[in-house]
PAZAPA-4460 file (N, C-alpha, C; in steps of 0.05 Angstrom, whole numbers, plus 32768, in hexadecimal, padded with zeros to 4 digits):
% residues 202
    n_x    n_y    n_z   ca_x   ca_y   ca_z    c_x    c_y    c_z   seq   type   mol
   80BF   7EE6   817F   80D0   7EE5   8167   80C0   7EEC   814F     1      X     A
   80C6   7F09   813B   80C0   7F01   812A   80C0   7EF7   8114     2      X     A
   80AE   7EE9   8103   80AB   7ED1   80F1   809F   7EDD   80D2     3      X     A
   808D   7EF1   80D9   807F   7EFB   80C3   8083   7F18   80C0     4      X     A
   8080   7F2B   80A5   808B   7F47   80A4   807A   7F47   8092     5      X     A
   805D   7F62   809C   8048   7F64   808D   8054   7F87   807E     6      X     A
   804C   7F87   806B   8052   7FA0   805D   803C   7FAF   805F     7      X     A
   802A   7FCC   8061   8026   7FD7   8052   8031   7FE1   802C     8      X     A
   801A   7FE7   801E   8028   7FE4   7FFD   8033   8007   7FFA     9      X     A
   8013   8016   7FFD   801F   8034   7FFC   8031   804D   8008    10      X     A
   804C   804F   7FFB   8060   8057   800A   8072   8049   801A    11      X     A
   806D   802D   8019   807D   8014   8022   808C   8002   8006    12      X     A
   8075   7FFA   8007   8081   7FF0   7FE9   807F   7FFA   7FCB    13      X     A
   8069   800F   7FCE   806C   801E   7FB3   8067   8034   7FB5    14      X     A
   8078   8046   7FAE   807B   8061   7FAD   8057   8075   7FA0    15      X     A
   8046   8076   7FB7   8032   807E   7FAC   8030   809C   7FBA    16      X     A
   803D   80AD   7FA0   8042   80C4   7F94   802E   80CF   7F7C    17      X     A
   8012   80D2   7F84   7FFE   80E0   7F6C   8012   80EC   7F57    18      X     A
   801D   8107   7F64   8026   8113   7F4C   803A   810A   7F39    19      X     A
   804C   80F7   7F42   8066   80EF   7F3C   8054   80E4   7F1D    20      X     A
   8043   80C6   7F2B   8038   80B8   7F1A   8023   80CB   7EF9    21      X     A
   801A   80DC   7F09   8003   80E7   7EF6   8019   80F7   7EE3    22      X     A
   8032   8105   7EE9   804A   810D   7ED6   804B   80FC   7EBF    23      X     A
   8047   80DB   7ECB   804C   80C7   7EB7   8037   80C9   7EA1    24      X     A
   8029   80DC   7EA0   8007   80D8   7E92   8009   80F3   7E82    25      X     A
   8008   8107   7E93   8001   811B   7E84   801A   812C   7E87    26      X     A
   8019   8138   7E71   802C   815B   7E70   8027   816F   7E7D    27      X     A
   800F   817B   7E7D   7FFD   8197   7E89   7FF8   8192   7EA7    28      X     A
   8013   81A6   7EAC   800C   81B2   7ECB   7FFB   81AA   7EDF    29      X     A
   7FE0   81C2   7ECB   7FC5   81C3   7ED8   7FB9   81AD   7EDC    30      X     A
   7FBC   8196   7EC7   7FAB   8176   7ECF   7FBA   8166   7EDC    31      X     A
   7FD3   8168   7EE1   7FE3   815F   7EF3   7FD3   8164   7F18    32      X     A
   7FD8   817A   7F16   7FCB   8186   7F34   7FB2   8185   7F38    33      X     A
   7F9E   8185   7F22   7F80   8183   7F24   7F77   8165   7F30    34      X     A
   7F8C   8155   7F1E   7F84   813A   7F1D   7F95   812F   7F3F    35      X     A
   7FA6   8133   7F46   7FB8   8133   7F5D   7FA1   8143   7F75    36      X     A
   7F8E   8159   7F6E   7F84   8163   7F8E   7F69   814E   7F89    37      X     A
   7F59   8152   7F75   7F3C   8144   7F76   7F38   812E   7F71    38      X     A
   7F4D   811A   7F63   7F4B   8104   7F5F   7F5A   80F1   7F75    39      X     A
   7F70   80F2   7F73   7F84   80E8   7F8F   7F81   80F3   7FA2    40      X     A
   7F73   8108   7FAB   7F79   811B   7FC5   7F55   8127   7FCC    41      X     A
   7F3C   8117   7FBC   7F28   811C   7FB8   7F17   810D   7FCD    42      X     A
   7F01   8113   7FDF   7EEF   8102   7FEF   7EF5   80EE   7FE4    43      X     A
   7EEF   80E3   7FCC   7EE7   80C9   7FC0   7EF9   80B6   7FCA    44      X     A
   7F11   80C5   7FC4   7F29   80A8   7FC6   7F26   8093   7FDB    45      X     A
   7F24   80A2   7FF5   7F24   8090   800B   7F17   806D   8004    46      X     A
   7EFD   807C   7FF1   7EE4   806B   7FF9   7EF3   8054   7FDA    47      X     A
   7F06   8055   7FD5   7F11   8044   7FBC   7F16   8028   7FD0    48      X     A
   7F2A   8033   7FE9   7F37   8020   7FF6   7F1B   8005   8007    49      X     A
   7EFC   800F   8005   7EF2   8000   800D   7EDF   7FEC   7FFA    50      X     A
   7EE5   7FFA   7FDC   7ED0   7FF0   7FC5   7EBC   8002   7FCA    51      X     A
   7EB4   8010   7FDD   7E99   8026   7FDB   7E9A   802A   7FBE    52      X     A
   7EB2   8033   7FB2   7EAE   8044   7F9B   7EBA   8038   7F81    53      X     A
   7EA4   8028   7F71   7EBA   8026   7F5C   7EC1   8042   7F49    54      X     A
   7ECF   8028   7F37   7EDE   803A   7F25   7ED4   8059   7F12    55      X     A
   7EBB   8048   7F09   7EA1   805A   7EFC   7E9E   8072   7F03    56      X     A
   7E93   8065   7F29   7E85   807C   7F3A   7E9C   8081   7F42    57      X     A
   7EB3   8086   7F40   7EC8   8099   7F43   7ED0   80B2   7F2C    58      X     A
   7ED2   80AE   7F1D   7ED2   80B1   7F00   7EB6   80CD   7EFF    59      X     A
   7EA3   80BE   7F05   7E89   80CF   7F06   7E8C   80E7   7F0F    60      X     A
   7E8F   80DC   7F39   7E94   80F2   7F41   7EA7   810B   7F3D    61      X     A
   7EC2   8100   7F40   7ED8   8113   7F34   7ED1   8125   7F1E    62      X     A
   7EC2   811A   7F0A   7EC0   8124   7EF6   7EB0   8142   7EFB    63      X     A
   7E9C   813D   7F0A   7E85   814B   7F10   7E98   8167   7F23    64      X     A
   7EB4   816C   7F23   7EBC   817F   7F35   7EC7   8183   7F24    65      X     A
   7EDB   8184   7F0D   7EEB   8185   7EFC   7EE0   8177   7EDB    66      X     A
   7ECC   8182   7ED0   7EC5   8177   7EB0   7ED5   8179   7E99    67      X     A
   7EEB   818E   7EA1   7EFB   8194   7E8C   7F0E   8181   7E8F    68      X     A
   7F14   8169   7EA1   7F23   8156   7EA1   7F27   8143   7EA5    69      X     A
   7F07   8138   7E95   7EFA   8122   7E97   7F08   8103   7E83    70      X     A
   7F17   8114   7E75   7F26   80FC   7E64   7F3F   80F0   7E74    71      X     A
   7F45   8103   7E7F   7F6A   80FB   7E8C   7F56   80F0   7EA7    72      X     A
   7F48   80F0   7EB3   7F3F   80EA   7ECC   7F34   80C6   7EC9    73      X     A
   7F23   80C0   7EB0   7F29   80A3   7EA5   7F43   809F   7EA9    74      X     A
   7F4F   80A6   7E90   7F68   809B   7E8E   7F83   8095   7EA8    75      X     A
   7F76   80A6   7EBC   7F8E   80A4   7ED0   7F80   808E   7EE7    76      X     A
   7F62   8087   7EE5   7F5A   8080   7EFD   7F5C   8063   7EEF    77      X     A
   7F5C   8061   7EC6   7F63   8047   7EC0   7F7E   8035   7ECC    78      X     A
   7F97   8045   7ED0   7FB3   804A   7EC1   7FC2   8045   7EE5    79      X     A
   7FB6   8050   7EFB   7FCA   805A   7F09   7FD8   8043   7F17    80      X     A
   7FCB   8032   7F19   7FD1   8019   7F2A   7FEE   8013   7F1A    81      X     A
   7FF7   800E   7F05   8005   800A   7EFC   8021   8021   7EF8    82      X     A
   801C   8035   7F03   802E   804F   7EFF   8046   8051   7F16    83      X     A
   8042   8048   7F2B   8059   8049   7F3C   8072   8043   7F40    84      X     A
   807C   8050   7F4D   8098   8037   7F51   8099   8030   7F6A    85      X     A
   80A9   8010   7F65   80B3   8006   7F81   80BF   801D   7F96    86      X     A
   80BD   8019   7FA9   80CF   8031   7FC0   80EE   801F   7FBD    87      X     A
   80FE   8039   7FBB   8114   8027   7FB4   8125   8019   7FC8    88      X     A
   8132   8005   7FC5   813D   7FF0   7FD7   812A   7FD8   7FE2    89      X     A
   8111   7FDB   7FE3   80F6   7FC6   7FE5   8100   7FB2   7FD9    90      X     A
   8101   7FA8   7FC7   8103   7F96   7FB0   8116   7F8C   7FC1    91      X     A
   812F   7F94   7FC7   814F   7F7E   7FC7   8146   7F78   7FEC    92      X     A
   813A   7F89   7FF3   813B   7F83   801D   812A   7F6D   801E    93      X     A
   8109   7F72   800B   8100   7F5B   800D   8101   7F3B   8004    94      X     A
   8111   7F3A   7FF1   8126   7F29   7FEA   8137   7F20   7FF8    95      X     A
   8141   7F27   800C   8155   7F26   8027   8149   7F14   8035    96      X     A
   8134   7F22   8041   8127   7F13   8054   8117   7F00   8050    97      X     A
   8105   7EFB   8039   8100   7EDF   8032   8119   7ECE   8037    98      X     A
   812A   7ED6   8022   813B   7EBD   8029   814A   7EB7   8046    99      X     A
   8145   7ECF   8059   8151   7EC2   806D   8130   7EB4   8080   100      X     A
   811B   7EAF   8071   8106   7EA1   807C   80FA   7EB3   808C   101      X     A
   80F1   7ECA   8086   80DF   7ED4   808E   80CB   7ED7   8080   102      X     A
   80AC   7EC7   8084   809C   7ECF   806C   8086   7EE8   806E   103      X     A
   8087   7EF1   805D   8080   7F0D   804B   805B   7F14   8046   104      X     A
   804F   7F2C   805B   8030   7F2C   8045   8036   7F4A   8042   105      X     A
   801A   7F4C   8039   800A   7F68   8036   7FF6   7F6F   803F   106      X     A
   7FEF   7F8A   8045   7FD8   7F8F   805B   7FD9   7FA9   8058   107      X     A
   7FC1   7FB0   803F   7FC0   7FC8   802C   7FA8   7FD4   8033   108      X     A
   7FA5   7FE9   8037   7F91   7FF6   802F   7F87   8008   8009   109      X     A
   7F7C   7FEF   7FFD   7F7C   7FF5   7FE5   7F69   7FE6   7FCF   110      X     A
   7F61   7FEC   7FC2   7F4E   7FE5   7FB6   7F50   7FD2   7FA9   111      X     A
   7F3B   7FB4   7FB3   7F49   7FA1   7FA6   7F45   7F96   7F89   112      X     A
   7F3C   7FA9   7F7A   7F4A   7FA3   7F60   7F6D   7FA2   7F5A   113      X     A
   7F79   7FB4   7F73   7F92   7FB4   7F6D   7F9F   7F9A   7F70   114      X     A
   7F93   7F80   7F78   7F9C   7F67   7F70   7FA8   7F65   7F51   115      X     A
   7F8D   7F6A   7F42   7F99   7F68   7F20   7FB8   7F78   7F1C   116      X     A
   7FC9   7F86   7F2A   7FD7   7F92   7F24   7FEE   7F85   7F32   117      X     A
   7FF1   7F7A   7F42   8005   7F72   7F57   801F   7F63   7F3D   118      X     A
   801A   7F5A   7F27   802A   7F51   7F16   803E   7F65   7F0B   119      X     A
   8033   7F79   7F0D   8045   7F8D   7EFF   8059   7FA5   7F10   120      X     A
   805C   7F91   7F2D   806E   7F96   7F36   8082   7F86   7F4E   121      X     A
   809E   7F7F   7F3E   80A8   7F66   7F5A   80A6   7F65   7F6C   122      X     A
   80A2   7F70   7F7C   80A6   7F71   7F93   8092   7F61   7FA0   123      X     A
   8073   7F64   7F8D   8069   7F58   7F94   8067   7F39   7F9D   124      X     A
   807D   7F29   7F88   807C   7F0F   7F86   8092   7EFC   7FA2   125      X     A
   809A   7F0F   7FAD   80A1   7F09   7FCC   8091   7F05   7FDE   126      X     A
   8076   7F0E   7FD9   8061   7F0C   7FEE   805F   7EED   8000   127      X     A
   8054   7EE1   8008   803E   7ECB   8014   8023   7ED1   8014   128      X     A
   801D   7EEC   800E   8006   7EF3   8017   7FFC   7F10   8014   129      X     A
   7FE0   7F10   801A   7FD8   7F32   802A   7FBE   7F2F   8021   130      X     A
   7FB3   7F47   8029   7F93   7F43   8029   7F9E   7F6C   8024   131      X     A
   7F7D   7F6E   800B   7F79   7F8E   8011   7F65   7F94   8017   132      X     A
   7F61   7FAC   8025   7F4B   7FB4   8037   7F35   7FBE   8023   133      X     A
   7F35   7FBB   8008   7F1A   7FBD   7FF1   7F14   7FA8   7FF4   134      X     A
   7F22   7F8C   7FF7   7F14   7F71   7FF9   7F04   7F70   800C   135      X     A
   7F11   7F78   802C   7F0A   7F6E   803C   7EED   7F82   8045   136      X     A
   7EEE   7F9E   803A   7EDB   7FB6   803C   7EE5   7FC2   805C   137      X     A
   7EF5   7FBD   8063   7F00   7FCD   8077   7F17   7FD8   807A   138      X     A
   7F26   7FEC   8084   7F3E   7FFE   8080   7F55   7FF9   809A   139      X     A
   7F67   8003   8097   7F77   8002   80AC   7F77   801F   80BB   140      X     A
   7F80   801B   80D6   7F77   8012   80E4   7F67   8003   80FE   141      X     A
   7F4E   7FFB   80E9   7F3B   7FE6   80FA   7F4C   7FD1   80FC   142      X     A
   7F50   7FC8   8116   7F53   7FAD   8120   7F50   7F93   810C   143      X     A
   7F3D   7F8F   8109   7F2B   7F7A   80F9   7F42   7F71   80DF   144      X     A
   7F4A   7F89   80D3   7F59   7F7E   80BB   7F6D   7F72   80BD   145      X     A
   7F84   7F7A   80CF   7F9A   7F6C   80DF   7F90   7F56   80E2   146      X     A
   7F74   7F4E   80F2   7F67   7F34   80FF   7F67   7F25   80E8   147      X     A
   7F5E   7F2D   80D8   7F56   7F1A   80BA   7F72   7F0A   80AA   148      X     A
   7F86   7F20   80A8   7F9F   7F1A   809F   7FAD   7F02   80AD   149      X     A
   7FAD   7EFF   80C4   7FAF   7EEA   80D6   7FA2   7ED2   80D8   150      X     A
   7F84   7EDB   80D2   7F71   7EC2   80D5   7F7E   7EB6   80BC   151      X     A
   7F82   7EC1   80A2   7F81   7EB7   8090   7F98   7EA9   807E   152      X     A
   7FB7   7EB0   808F   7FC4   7EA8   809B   7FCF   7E9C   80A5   153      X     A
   7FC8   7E99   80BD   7FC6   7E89   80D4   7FDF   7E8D   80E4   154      X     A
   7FDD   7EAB   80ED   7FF4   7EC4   80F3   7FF4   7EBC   810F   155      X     A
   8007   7EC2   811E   8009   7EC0   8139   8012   7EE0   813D   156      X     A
   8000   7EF6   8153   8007   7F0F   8146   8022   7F1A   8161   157      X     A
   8026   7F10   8165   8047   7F0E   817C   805C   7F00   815D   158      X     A
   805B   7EF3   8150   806A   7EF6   813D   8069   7F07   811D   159      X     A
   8054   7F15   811E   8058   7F33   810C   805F   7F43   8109   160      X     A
   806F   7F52   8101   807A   7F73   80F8   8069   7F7E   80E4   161      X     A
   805D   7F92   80F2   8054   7F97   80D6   805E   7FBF   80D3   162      X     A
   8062   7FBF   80B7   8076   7FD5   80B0   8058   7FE9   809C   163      X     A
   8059   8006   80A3   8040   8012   809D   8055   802D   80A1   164      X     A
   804F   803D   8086   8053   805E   808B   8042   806F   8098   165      X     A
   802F   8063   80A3   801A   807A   80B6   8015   8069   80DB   166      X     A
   801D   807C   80EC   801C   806D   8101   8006   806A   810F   167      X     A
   7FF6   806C   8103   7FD8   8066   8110   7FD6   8047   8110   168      X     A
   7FDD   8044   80F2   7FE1   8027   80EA   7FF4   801A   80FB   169      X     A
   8009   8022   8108   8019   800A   8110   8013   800E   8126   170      X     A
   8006   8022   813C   7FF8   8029   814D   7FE2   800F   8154   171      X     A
   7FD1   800E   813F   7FC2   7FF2   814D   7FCD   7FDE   8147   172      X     A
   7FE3   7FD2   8133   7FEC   7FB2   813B   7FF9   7FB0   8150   173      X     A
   8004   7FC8   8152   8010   7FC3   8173   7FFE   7FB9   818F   174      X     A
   7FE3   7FCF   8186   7FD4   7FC6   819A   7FD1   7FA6   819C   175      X     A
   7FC5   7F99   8180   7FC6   7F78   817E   7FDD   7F6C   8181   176      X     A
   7FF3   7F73   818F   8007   7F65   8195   801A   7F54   817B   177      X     A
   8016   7F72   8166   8030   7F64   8150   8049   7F7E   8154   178      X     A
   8061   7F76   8150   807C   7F96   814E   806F   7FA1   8137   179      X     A
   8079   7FB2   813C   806F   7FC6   8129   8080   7FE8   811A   180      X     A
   8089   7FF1   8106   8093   8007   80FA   808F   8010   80E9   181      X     A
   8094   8026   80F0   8084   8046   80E2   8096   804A   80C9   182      X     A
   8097   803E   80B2   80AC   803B   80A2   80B5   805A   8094   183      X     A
   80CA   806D   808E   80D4   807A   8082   80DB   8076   8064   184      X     A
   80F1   806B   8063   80FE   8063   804D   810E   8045   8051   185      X     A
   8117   8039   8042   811F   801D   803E   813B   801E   8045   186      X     A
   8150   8036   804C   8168   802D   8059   8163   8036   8075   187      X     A
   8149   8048   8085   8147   8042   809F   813E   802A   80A6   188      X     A
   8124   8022   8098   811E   8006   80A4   812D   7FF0   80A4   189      X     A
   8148   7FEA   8097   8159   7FDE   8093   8164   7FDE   80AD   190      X     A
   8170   7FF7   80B3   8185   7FF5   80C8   816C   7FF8   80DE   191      X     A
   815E   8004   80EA   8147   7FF5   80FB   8142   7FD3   80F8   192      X     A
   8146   7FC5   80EB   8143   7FA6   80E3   815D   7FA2   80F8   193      X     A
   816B   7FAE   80F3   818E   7FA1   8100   8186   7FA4   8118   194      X     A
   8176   7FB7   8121   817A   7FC8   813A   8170   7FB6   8151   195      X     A
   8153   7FAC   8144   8142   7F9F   8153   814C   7F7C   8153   196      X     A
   816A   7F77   8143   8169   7F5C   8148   8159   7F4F   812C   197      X     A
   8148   7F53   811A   8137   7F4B   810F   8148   7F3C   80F1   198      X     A
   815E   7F4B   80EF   8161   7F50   80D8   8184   7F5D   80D6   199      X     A
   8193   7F51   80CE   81B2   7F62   80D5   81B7   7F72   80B4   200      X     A
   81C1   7F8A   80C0   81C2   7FAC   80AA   81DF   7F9D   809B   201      X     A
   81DB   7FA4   8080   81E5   7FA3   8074   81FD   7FBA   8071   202      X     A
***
């Protein structure tokens, strides 16, 4: 039976769209796309999601491939955490299911400064929980982080779902014996919820 419904945040619960967001920043085309291939789409990023890299030595590097856009490259690596939007329908489903007593984490691959930010968006405040893989210095998916979310917890993983836009990711909680889906958009996973019994479609 399941009891608990772990989210992934990016592309689950917040629409993380480089360009959409960096629109929100700048006017010019060209720093739009500069800042979208080398900064969001640059070696570096990966190494955000484990703390390898702070903010600085991100900032540094980037800089060092692109000098002419060294001001907007602060400003966006200050700014972005806060630029997104909810994926729409998130907000009211997870609202649903709390109240029908299902409790709620997270299980991010993301840098955990993005704690300081979790206020500045609802969805967040449905949680129980979550752990991100900058805290923990490991990514999904390794095993281990799933393990930790649980330990810390105190998850039974035959009662987890855990919902992730990349199937590698839901690929190994399956292996640890939690359900698991490859999420799309928020009116498939809905009627998948009905499908599986979990959850009846609105």
């Amino acid at each position: 039976m399941t009891k608990n419904i772990v989210f992934d945040m990016g592309k689950v619960l917040l629409a993380y769209e480089p360009q959409k967001f960096l629109k929100k920043l700048f006017s010019q085309e060209e720093v739009i796309e500069a800042l979208s291939r080398e900064l969001f789409g640059g070696p570096e990023w990966p190494l955000t999601d484990t703390d390898a890299l702070d903010d600085e030595a991100l900032i540094f590097s980037v800089t060092m491939r692109i000098p002419q856009y060294a001001e907007q490259i602060e400003k966006a690596v200050e700014v972005w955490p806060v630029l997104m939007d909810q994926v729409d329908g998130m907000e009211d489903l997870l609202r649903e299911l709390k109240g029908a007593g299902y409790r709620l984490y997270l299980l991010s691959n993301a840098p955990s400064k993005f704690r300081n930010y979790l206020g500045e968006y609802p969805v967040f405040s449905l949680l129980d929980g979550g752990i991100f893989s900058g805290t923990e210095q490991i990514v999904k998916p390794t095993a281990e982080l799933y393990r930790r979310l649980c330990k810390k917890y105190d998850l039974v993983p035959e009662e987890c779902l855990f919902v992730d836009d990349r199937p590698e990711n839901i690929a190994m909680a399956r292996r640890l014996g939690w359900k698991g889906h490859v999420f799309t958009n928020c009116e498939e996973f809905r009627r998948w919820l009905g499908e599986e019994g979990i959850f009846p479609v609105k």
